[in-house]
C-alpha positions as a printed Julia matrix, in Angstrom:
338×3 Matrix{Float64}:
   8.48   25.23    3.48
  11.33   25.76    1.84
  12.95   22.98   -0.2
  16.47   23.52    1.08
  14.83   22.75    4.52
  12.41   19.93    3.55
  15.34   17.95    2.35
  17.39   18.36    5.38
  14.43   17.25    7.84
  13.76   14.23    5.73
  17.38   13.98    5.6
  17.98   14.45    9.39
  14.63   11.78   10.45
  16.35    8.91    7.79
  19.69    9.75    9.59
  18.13    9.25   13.0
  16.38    5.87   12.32
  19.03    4.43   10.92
  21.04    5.22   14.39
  18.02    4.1    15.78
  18.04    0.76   13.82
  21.83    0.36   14.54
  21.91    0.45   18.04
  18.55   -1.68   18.22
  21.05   -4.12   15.97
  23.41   -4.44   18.8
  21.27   -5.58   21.55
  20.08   -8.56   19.91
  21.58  -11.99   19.42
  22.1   -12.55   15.34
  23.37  -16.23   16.44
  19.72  -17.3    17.85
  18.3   -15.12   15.04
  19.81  -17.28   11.96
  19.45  -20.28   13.76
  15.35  -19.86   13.87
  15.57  -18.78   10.21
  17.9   -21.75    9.11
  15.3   -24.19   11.16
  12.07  -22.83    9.87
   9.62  -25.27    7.39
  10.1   -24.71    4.2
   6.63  -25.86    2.75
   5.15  -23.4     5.31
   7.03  -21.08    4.41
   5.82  -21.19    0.85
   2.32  -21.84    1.25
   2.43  -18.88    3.91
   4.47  -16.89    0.81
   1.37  -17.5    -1.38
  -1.18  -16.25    0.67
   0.78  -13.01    0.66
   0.8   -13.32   -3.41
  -3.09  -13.76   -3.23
  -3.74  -11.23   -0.76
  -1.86   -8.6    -3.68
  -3.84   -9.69   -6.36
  -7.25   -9.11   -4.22
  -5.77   -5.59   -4.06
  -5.11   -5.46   -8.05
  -8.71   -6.7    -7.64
  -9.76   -3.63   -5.81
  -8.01   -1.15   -8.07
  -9.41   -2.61  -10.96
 -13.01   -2.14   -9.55
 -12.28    1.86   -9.93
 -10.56    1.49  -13.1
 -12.87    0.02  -15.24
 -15.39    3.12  -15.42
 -12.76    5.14  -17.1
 -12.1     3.19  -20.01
  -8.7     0.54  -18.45
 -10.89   -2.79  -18.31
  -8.3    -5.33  -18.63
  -7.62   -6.85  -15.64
  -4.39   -8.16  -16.23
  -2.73   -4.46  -17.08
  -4.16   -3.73  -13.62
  -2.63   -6.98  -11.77
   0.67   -6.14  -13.84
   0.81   -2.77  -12.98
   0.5    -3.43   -9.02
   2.97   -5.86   -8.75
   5.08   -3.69  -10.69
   4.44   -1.05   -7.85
   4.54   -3.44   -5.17
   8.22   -4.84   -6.21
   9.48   -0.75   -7.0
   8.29   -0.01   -3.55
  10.44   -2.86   -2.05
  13.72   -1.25   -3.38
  12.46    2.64   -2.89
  11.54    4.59   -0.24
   7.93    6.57    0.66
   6.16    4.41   -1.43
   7.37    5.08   -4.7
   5.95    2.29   -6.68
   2.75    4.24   -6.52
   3.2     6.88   -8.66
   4.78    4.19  -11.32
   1.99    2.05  -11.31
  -0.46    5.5   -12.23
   2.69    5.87  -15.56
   2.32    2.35  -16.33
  -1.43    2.79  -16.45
  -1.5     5.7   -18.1
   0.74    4.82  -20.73
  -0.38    1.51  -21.98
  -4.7     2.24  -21.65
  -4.05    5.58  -23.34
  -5.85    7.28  -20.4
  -4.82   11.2   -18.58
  -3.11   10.13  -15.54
  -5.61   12.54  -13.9
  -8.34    9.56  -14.0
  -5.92    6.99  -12.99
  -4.48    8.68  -10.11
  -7.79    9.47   -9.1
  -8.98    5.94   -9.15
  -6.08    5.22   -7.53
  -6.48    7.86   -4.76
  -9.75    5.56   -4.03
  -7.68    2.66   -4.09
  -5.66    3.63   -1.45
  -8.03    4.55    0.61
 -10.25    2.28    0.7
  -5.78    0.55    1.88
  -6.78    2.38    5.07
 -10.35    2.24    5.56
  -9.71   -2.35    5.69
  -6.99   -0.84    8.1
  -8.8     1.57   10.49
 -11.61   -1.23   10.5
  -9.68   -4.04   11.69
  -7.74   -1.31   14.2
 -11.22   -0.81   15.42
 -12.17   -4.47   15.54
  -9.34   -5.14   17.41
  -9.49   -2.84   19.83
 -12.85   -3.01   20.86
 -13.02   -6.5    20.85
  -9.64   -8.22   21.34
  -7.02   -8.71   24.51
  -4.44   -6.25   23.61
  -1.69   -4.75   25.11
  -2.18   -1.7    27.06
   0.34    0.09   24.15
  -1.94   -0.9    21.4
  -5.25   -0.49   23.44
  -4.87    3.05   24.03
  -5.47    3.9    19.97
  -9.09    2.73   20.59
 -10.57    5.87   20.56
  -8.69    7.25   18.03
  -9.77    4.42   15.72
 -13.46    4.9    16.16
 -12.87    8.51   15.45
 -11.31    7.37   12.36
 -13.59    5.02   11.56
 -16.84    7.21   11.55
 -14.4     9.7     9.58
 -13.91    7.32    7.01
 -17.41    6.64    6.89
 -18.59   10.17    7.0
 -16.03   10.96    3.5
 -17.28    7.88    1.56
 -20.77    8.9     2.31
 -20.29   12.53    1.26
 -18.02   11.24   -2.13
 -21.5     9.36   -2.48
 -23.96   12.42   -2.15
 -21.64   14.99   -3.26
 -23.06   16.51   -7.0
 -21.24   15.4   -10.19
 -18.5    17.53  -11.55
 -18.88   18.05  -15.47
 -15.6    17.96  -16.84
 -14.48   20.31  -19.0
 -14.61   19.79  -22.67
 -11.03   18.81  -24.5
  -9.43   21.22  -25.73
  -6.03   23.23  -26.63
  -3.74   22.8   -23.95
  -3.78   25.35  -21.43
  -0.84   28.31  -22.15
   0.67   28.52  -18.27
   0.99   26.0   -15.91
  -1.74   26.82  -13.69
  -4.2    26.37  -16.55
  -2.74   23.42  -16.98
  -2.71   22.38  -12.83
  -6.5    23.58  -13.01
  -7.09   21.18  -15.5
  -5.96   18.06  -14.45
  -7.49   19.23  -10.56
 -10.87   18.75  -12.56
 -10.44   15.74  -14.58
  -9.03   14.28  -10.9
 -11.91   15.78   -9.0
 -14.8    14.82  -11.86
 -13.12   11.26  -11.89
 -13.48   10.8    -8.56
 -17.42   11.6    -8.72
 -17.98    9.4   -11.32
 -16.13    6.08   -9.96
 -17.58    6.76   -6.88
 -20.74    4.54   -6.28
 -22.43    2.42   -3.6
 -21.53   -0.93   -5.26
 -17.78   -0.49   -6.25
 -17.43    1.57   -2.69
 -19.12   -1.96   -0.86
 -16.85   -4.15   -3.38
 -14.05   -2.06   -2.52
 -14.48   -2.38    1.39
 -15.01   -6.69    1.08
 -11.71   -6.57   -0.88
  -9.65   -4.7     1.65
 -11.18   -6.83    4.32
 -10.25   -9.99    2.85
  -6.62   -8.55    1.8
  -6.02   -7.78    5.13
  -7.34  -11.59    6.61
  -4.96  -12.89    4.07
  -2.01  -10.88    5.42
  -3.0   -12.01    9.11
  -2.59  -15.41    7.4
   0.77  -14.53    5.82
   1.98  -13.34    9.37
   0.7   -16.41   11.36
   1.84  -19.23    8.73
   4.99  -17.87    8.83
   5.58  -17.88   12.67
   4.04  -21.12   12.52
   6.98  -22.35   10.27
   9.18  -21.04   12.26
   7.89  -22.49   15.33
   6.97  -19.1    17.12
   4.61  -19.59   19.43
   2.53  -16.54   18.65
  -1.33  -16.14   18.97
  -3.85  -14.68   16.32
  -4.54  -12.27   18.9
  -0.17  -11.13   18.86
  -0.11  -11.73   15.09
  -3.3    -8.72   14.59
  -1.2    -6.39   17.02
   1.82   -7.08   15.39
   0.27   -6.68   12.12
  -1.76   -3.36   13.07
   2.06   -1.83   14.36
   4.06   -2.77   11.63
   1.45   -1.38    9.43
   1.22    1.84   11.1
   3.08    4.04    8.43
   2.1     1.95    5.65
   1.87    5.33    3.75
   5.6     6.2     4.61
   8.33    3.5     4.02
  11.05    5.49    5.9
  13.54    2.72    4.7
  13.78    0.21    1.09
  11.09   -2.09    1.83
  10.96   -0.98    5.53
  13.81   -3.02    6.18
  14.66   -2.42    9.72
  11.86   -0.73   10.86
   9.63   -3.59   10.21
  11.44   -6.06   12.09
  11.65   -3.61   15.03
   8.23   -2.77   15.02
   6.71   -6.75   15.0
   9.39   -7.33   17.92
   7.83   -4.75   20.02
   4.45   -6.02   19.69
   5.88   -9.78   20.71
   7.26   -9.02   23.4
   4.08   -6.98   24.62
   2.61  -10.23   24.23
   5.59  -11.62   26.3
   7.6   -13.59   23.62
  11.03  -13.93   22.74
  12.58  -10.84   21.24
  15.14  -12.62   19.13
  12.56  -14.99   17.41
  10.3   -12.51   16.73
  12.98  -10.69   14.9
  13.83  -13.93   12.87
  10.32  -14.28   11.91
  10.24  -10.54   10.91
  12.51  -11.36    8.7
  11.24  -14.46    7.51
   7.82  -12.64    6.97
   9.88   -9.82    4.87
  11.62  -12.06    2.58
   8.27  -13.2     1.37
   6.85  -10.09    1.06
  10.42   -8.53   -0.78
  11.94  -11.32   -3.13
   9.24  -13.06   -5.07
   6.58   -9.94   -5.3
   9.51   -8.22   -6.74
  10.82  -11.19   -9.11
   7.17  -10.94  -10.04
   6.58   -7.46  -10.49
  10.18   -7.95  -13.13
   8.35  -10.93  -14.96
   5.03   -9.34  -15.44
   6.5    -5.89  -16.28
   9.76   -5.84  -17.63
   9.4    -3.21  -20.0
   8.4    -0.98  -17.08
  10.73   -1.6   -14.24
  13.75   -1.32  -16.68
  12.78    0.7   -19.41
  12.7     4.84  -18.71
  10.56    6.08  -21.57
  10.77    9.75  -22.16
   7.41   11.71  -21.56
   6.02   13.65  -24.81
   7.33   17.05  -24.95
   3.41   18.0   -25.24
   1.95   16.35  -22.33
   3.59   18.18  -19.38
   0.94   17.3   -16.75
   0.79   13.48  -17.74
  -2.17   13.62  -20.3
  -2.57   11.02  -22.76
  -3.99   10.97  -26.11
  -7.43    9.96  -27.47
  -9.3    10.69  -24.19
 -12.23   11.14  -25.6
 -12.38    7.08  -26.14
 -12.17    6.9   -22.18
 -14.69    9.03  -20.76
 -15.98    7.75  -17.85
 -19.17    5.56  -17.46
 -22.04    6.52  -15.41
């Protein structure tokens, strides 16, 4: 597609949510709103706020699982690194903390960001797979609303998909990477390339053990967000059921992959309104505790992600005028462990 084109669909979609958004804006009332904000508990509110903390360093936990066999052990560059991308994400759009945590990885283990993007890649994944298996759960086993219920076969298709790739990244034959050398003279040399240290990393991280460790990670970072979501409604004296708080969870999670606003401001609030009033609950306090739920998630994971990475978030370091696909020096003390 041409880019010309690209940028005026993306352009033209932002343009039409935000309409969207606005006139959603009007038809609520913003008095009731600040009022069930201004009355929530505040100790529930931040024991509720660090349960969301924990659930994001069970996922620094998870990436770290597929980082360690290529050489970036240290757990704390990995916890660093994804609240780094976890605070950039709040304040960009289609999730572009993502690619900084693979530069801040890269960068300070001395690894090609090939191997971390690959390990990331898994990462993410194994984001959706803890998704698509509590979709599943849900569906099949929970009182939802007709809106929600209707994914249900789409969610077991998913589900045996997901389990049909990790078995075939299991049985699939190693990839022998190729051996260090000059750098390659045009750019698709040089795209080849990293496509094979991304595809052999992916081979070699890929194992029954990390792939089970990954999964009971996921599961539990997801059970701590359903926490996050029902502490806070708690506080703020929603009367919301575990059963609403999953649905509303599942919807507003829908495009996890695609923030179409900062943070999802907006579209988040909209989103866990819908699935409360499915559940026939007030409109305006469910927006309130959208909020409430947001400003956890936004202000102290990005405060955080400033503390433990300062040098990152504000600091643009120049790439080296040799490395124009991201590769880092002394590889050959990462290679990958079998």
């Amino acid at each position: 597609m041409n880019q010309k084109v690209s940028h005026a669909l993306r352009l033209g979609v932002t343009l039409l949510i935000l309409v969207l958004l606005v006139i959603f804006a009007t038809k609520v009332n913003w008095h009731n709103i600040w009022a069930s904000i201004r009355t929530a508990s505040r100790t529930m509110l931040l024991a509720a706020a660090l349960v969301n903390l924990l659930s994001i360093v069970v996922k620094a936990v998870r990436w770290w699982v597929f980082l360690r066999p290529i050489g970036a052990t240290s757990f704390p560059l990995a916890l660093r690194a994804t609240f780094a991308g976890a605070g950039l994400n709040n304040v960009l759009v289609a999730n572009g903390g993502e690619a900084a945590r693979v530069v801040f990885v890269s960068r300070s283990a001395h690894i090609t960001s090939a191997k971390v993007v690959a390990t990331l890649a898994l990462e993410r994944l194994f984001e959706l797979v803890g998704y698509v298996v509590l979709l599943s759960l849900a569906a099949t086993f929970l009182d939802l609303p007709q809106s929600v219920d209707r994914v249900r076969p789409f969610a077991i298709v998913a589900l045996v998909a997901m389990g049909a790739l990790l078995i075939w990244l299991l049985r699939r034959p190693d990839v022998v990477e190729a051996v260090a050398g000059p750098k390659p003279a045009t750019w698709q040399g040089r795209l080849k390339r990293y496509g094979t240290r991304f595809i052999g990393t992916i081979a070699t991280v890929s194992s029954g053990p990390r792939f089970i460790a990954a999964l009971l990670l996921s599961v539990l970072a997801w059970g701590l967000q359903v926490a996050t979501y029902q502490m806070t409604a708690r506080a703020a004296h929603f009367p919301i059921t575990t059963v609403a708080t999953i649905a509303a969870l599942l919807l507003v999670n829908l495009g996890f992959l695609f923030r179409l606003t900062p943070g999802n401001v907006g579209v988040f609030q909209t989103a866990y309104a819908a699935a409360a009033v499915a559940f026939g609950l007030d409109q305006n306090q469910a927006i309130a505790v959208a909020f409430l739920i947001q400003a956890q998630q936004i202000l102290p994971v990005t405060a955080l992600g400033v503390a433990l990475a300062p040098e990152f978030i504000f600091k643009v370091q120049k790439r080296r005028k040799d490395d124009p696909v991201g590769e880092m020096p002394s590889e050959s003390r990462h290679e990958a462990k079998r």
